[in-house]
DSSP file (Angstrom, degrees, kcal/mol; ACC not computed):
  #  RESIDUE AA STRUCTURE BP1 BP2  ACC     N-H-->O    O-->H-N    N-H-->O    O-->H-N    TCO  KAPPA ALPHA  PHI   PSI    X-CA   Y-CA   Z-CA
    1    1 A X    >         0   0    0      0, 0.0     3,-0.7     0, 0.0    33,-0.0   0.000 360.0 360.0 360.0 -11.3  154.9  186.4   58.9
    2    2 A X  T 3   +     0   0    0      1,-0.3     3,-0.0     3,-0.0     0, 0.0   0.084 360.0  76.8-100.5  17.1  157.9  185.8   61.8
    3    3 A X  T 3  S+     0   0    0      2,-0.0     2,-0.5     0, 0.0    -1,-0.3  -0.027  87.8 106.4 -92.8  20.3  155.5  188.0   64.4
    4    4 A X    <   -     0   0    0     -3,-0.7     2,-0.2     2,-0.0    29,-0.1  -0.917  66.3-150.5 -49.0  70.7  154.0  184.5   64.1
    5    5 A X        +     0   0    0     -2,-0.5     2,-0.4    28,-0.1    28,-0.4  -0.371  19.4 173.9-105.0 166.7  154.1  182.1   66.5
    6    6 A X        -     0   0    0     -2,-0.2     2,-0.2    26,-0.1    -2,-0.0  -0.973  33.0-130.4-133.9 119.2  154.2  178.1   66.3
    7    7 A X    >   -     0   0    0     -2,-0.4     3,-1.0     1,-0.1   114,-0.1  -0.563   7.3-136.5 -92.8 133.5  154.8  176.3   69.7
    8    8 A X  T 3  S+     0   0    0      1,-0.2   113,-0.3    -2,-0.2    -1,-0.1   0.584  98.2  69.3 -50.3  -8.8  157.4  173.6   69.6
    9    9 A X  T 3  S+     0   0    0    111,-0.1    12,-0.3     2,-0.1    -1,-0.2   0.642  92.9  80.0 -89.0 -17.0  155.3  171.2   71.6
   10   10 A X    <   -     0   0    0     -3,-1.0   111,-0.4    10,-0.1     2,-0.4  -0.358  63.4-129.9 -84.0 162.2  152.8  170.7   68.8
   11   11 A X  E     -A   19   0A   0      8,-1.0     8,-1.7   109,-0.2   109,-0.2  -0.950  22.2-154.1 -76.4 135.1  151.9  169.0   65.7
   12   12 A X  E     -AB  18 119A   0    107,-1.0   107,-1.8    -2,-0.4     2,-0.3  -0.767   9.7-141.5-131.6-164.9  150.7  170.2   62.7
   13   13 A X  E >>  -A   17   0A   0      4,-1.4     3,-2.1    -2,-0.2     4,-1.1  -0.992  26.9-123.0-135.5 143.0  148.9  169.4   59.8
   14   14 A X  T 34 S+     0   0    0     -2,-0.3    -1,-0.1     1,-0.3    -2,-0.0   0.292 117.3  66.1 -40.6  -0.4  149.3  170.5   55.6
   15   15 A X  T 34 S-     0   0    0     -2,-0.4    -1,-0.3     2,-0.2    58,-0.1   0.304 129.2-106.9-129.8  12.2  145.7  171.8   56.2
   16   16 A X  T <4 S+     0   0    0     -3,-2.1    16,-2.9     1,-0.3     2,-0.5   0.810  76.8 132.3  88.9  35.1  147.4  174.5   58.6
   17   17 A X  E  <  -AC  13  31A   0     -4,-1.1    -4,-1.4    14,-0.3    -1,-0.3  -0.909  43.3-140.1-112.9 157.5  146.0  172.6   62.3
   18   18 A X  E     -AC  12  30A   0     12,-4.0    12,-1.3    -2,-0.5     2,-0.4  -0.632   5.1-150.9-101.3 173.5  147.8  171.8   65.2
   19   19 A X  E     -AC  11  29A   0     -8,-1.7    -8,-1.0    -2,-0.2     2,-0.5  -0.899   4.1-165.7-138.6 121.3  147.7  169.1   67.4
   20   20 A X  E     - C   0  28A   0      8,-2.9     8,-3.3    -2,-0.4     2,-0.5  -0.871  23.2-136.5-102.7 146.5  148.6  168.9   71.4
   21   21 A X  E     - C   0  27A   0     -2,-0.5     6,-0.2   -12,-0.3     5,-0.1  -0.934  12.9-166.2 -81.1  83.3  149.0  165.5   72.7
   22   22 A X        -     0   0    0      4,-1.9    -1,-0.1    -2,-0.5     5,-0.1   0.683  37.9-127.6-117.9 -41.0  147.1  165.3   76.1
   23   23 A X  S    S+     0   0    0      3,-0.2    -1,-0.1    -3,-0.1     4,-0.1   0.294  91.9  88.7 101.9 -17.9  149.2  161.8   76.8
   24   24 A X  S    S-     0   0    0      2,-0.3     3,-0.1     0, 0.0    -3,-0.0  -0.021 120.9 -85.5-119.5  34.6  146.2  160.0   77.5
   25   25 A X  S    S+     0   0    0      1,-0.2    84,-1.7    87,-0.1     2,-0.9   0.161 105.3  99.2  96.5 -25.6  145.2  158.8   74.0
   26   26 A X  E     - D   0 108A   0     82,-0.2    -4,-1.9    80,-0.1     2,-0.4  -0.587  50.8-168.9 -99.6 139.0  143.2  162.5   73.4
   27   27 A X  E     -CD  21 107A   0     80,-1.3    80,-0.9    -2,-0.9     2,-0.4  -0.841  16.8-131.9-112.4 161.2  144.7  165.3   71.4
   28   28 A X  E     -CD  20 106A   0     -8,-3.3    -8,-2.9    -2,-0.4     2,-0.5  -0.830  25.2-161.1-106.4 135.1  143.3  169.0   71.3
   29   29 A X  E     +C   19   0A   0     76,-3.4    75,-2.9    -2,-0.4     2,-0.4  -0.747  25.6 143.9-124.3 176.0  143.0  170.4   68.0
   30   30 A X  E     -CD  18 103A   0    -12,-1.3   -12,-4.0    -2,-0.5     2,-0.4  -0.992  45.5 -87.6-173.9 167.1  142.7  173.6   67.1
   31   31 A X  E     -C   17   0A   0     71,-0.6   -14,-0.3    -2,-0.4   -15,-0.1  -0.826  44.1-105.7-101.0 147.1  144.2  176.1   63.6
   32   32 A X     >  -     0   0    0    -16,-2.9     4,-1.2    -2,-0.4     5,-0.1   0.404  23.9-108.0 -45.0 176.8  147.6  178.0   63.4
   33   33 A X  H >> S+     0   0    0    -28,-0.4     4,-2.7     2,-0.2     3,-0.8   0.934 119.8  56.0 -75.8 -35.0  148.4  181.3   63.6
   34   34 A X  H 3> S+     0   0    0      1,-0.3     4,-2.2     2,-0.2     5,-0.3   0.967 114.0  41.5 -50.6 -56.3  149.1  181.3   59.9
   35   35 A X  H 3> S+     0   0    0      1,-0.2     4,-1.0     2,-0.2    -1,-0.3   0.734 113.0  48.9 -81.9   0.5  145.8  180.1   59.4
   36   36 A X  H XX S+     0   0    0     -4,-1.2     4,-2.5    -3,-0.8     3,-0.5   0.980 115.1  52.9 -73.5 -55.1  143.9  182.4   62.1
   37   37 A X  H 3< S+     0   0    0     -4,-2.7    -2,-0.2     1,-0.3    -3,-0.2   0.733 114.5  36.6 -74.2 -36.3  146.0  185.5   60.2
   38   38 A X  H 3< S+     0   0    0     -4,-2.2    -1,-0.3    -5,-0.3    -2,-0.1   0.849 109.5  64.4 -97.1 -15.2  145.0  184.8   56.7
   39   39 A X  H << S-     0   0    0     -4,-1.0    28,-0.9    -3,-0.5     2,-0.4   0.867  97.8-147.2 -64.8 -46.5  141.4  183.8   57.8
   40   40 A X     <  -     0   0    0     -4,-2.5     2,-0.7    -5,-0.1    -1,-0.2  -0.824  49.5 -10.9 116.2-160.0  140.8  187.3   59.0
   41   41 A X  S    S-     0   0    0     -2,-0.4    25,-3.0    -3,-0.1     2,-0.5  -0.785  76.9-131.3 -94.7 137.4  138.6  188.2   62.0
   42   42 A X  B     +G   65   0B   0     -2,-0.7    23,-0.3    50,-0.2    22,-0.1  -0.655  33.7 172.1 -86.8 128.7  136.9  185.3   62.8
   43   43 A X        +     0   0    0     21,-3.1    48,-0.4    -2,-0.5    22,-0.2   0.866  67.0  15.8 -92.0 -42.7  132.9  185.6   63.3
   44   44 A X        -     0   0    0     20,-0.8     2,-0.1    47,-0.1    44,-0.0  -0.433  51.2-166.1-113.9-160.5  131.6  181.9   63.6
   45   45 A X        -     0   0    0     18,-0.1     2,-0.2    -2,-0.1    18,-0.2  -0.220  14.3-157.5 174.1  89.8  133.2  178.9   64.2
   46   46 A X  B     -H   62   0C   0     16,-3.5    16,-0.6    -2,-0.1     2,-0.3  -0.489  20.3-163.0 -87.4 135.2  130.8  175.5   63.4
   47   47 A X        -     0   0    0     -2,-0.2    14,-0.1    14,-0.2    36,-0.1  -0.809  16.8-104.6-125.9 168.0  131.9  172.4   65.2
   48   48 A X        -     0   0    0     -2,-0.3     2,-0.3     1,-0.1    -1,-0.1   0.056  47.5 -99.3 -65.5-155.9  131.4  168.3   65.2
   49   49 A X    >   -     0   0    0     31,-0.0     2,-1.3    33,-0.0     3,-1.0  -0.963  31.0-103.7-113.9 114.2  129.4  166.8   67.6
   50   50 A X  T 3  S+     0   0    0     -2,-0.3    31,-0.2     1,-0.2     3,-0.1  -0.259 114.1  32.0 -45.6  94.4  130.6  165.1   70.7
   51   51 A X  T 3  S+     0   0    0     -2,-1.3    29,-0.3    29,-0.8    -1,-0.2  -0.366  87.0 138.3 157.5 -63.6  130.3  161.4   69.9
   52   52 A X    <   -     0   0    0     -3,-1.0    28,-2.1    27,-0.2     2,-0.5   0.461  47.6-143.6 -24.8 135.8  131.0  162.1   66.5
   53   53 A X  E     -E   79   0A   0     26,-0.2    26,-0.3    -3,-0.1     2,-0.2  -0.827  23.7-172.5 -86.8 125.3  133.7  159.4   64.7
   54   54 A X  E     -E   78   0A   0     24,-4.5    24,-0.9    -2,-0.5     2,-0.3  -0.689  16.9-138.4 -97.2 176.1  135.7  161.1   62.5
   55   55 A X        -     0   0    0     22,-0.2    19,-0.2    -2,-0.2     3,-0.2  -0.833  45.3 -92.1-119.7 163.9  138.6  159.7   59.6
   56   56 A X  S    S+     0   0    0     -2,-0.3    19,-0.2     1,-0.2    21,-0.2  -0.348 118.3  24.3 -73.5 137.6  141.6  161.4   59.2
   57   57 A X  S    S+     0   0    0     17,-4.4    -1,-0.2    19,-0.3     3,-0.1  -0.089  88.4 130.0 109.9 -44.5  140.9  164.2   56.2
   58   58 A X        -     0   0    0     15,-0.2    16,-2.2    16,-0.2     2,-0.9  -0.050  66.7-117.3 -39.6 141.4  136.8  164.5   56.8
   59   59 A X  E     + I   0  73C   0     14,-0.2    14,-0.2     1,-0.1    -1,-0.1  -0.707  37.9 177.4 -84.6 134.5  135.8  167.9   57.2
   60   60 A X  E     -     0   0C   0     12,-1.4     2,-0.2    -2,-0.9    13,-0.2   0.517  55.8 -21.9-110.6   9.2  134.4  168.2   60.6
   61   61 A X  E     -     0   0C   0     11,-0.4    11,-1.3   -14,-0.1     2,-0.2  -0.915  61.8-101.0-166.1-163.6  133.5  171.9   60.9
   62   62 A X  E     -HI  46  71C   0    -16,-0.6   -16,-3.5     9,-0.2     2,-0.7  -0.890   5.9-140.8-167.3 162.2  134.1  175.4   59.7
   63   63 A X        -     0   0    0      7,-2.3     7,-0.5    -2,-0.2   -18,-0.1  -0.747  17.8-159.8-101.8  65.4  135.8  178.9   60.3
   64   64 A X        +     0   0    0     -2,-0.7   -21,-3.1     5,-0.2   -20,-0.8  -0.150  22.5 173.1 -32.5 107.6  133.6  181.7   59.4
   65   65 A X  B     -G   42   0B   0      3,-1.8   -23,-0.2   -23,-0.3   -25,-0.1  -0.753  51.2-101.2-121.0 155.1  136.1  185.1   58.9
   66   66 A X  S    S+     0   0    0    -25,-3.0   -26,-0.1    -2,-0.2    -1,-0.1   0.821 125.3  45.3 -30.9 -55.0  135.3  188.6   57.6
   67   67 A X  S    S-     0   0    0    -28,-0.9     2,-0.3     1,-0.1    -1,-0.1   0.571 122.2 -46.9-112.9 -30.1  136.8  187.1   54.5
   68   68 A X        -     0   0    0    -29,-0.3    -3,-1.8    -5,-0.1     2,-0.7  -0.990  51.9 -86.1 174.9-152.9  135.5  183.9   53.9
   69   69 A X        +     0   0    0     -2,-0.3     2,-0.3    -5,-0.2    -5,-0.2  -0.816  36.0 178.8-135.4 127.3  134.6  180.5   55.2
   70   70 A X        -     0   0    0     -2,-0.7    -7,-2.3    -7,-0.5     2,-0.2  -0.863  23.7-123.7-126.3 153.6  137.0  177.0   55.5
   71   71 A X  E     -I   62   0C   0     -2,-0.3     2,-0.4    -9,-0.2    -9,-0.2  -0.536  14.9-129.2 -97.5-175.5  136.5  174.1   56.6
   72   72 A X  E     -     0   0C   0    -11,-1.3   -12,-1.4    -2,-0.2   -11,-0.4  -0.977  23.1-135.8-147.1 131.8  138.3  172.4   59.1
   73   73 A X  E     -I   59   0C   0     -2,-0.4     2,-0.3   -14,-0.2   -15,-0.2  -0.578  23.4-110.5 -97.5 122.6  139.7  168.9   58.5
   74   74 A X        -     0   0    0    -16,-2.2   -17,-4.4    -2,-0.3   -16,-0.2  -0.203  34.0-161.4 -18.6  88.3  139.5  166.0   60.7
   75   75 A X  S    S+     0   0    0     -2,-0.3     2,-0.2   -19,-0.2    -1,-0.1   0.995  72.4   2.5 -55.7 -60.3  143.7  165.7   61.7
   76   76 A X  S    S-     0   0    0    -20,-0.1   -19,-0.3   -21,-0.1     2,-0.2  -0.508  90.1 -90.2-108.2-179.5  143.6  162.1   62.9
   77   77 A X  S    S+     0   0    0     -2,-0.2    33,-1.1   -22,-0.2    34,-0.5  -0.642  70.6 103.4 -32.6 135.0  140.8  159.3   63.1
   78   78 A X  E    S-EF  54 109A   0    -24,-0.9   -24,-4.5    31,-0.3     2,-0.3  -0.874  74.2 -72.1 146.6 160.9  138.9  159.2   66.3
   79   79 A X  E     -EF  53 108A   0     29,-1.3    29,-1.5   -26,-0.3     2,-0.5  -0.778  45.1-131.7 -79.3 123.9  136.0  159.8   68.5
   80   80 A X        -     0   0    0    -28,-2.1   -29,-0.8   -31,-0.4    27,-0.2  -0.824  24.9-176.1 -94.6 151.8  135.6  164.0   69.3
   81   81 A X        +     0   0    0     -2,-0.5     2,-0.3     1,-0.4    -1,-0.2   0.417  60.4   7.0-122.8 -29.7  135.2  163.7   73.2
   82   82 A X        -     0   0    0     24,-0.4    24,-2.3   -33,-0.1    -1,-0.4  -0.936  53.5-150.9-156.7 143.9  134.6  168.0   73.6
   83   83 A X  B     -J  105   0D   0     -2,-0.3     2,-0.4    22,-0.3    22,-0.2  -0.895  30.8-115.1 -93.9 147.8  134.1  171.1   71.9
   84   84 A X        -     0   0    0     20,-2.6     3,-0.4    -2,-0.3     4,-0.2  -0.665  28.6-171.0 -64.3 128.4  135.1  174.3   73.1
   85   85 A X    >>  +     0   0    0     -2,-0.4     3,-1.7     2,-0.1     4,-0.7   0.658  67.7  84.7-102.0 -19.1  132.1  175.9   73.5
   86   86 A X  H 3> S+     0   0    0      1,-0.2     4,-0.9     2,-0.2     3,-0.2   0.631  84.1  76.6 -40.2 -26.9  133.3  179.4   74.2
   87   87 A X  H 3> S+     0   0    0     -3,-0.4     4,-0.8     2,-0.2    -1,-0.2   0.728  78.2  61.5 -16.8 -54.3  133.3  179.4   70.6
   88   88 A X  H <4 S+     0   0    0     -3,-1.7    -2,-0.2     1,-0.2    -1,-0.2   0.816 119.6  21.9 -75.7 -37.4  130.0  179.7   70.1
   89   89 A X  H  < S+     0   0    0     -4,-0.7    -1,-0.2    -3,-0.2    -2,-0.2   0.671 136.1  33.7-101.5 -12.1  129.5  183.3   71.9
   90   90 A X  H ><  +     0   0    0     -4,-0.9     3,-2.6    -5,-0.2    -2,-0.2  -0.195  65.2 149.3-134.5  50.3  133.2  184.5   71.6
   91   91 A X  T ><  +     0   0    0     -4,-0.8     3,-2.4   -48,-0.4     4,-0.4   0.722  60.2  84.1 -65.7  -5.8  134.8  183.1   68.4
   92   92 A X  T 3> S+     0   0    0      1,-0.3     4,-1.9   -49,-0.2    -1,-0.3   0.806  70.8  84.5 -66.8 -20.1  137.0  185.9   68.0
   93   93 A X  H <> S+     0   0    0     -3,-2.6     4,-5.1     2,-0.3     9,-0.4   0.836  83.8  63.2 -26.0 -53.2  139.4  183.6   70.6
   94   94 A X  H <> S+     0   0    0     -3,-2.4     4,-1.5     1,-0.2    -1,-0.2   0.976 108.8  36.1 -44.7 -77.4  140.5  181.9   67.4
   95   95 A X  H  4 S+     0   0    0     -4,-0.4    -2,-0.3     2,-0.2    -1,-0.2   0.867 125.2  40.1 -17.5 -72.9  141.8  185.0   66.5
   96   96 A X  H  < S+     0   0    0     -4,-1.9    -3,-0.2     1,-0.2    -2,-0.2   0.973 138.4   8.9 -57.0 -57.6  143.1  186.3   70.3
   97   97 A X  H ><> +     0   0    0     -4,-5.1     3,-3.0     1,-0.2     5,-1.3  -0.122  66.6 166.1-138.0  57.9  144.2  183.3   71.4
   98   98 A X  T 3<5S+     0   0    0     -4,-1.5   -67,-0.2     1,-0.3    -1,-0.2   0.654  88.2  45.9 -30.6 -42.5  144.4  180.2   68.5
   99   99 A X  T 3 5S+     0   0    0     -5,-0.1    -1,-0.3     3,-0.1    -2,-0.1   0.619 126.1  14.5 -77.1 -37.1  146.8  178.1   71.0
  100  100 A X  T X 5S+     0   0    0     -3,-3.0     3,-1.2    -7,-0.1    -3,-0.1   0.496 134.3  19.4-110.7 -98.1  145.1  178.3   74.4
  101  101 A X  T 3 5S+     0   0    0      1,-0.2    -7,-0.2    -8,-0.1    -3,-0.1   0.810 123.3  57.2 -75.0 -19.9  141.3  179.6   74.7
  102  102 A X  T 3 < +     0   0    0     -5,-1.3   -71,-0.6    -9,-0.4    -1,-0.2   0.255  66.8 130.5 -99.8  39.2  140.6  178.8   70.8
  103  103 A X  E <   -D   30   0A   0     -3,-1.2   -73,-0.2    -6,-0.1   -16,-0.1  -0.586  48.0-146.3 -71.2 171.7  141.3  175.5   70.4
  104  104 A X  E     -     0   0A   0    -75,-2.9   -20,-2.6     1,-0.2     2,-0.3   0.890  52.3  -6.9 -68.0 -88.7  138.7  173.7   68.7
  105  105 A X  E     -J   83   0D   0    -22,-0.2   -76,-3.4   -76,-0.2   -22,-0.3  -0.987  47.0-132.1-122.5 124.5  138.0  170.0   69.7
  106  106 A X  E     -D   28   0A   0    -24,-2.3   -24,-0.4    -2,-0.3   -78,-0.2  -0.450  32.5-160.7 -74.2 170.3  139.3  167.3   71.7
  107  107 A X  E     -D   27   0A   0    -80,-0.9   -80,-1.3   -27,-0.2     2,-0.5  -0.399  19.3-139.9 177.3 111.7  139.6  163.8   69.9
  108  108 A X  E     -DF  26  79A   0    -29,-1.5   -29,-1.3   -82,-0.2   -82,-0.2  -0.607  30.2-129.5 -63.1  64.0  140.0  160.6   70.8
  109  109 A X  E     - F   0  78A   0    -84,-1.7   -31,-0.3    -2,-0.5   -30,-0.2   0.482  16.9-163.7 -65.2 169.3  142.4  158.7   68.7
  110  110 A X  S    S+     0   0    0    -33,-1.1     2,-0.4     1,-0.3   -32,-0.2   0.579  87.5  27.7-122.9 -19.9  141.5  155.8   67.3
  111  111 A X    >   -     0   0    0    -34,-0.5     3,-1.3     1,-0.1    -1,-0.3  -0.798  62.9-164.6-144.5 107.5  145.6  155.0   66.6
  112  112 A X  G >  S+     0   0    0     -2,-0.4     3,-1.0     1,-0.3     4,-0.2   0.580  90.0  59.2  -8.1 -59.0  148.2  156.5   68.8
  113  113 A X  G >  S+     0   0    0      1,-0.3     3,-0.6     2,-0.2     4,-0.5   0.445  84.3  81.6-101.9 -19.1  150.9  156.0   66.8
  114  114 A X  G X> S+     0   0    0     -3,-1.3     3,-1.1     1,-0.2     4,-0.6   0.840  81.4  74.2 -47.6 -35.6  149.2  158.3   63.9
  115  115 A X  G X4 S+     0   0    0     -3,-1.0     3,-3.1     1,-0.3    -1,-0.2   0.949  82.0  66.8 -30.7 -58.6  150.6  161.3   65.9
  116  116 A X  G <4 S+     0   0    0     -3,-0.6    -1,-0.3     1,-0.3    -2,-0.2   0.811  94.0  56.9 -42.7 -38.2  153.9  160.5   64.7
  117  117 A X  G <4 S+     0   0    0     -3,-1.1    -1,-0.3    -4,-0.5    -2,-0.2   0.766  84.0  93.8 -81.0 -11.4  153.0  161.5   61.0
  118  118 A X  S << S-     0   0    0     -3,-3.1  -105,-0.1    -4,-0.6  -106,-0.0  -0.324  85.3 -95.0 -49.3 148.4  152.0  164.7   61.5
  119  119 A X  B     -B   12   0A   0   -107,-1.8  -107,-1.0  -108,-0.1     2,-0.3  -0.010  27.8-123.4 -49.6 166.6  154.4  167.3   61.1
  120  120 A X     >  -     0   0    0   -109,-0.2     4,-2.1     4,-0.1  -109,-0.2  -0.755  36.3 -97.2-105.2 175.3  156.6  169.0   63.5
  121  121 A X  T  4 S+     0   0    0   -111,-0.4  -110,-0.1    -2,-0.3  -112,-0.1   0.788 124.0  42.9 -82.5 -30.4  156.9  172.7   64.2
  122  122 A X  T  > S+     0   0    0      1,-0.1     4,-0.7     3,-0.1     5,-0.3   0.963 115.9  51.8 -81.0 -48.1  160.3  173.1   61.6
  123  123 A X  T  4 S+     0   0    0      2,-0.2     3,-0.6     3,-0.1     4,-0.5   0.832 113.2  40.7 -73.9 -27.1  158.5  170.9   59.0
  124  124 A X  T >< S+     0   0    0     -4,-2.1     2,-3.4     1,-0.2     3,-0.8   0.239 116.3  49.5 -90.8-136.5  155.3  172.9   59.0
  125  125 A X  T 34 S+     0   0    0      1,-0.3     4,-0.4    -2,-0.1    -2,-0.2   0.157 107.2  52.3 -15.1  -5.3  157.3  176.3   59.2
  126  126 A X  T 3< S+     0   0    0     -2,-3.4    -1,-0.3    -4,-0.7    -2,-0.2   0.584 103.1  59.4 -88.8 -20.3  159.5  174.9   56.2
  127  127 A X  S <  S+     0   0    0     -3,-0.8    -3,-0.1    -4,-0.5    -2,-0.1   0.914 108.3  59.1 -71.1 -41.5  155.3  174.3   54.3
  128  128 A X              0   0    0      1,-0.2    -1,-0.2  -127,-0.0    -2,-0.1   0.795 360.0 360.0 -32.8 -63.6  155.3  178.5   55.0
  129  129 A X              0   0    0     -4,-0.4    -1,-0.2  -128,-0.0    -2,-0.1   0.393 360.0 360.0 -60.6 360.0  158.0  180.1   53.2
């Protein structure tokens, strides 16, 4: 599991997403390596709807693998503002490249200051072991 990486810059979440912080009130979300690596090779990858409102928890999509099928949980409260849509013909990105070309969703926060309770890169690598 330590050929694994998790970028310091991030948040994450007990349901194994990260979150980057854009700075302008939207974060990009996307899943870990952990969870790319136990998901398998990924084949589909179903996403919300731009507009959509989410609460923090909903599921708002899901991660079709070889191996089985998750959802994927609403990090924060918010409006999602984009999906990746490169998904949709190339999900294996999730897979190549979880951090860069497989994020997920953009989202719109609905409270700023929610960032702050997500984890941070030691405290979700302490969730691992």
């Amino acid at each position: 599991m330590s050929d694994l990486e998790y970028p310091a810059d991030l948040r994450y979440t007990s349901d194994h997403e990260w979150v980057k912080d854009r700075g302008d009130g939207v974060v990009r979300v996307g899943i870990s390596a952990f969870a790319q690596d136990a998901l398998g090779d990924v084949v589909y990858v179903s996403l919300p709807a731009v507009g959509d409102s989410v609460a923090a928890g909903d599921a708002c999509g899901e991660v079709e693998s070889t191996k089985s099928v998750s959802d994927l949980y609403a990090p924060l409260a918010g409006e999602i503002t984009a999906i990746n849509e490169q998904l949709d013909a190339t999900p294996e990105l999730v897979n190549n490249d979880p951090y860069g070309e497989g994020w997920m969703y953009e989202l719109k926060l609905a409270d700023d200051g929610a960032l702050a309770g997500l984890q941070d890169v030691d405290a979700y690598k302490a969730t691992l072991t």
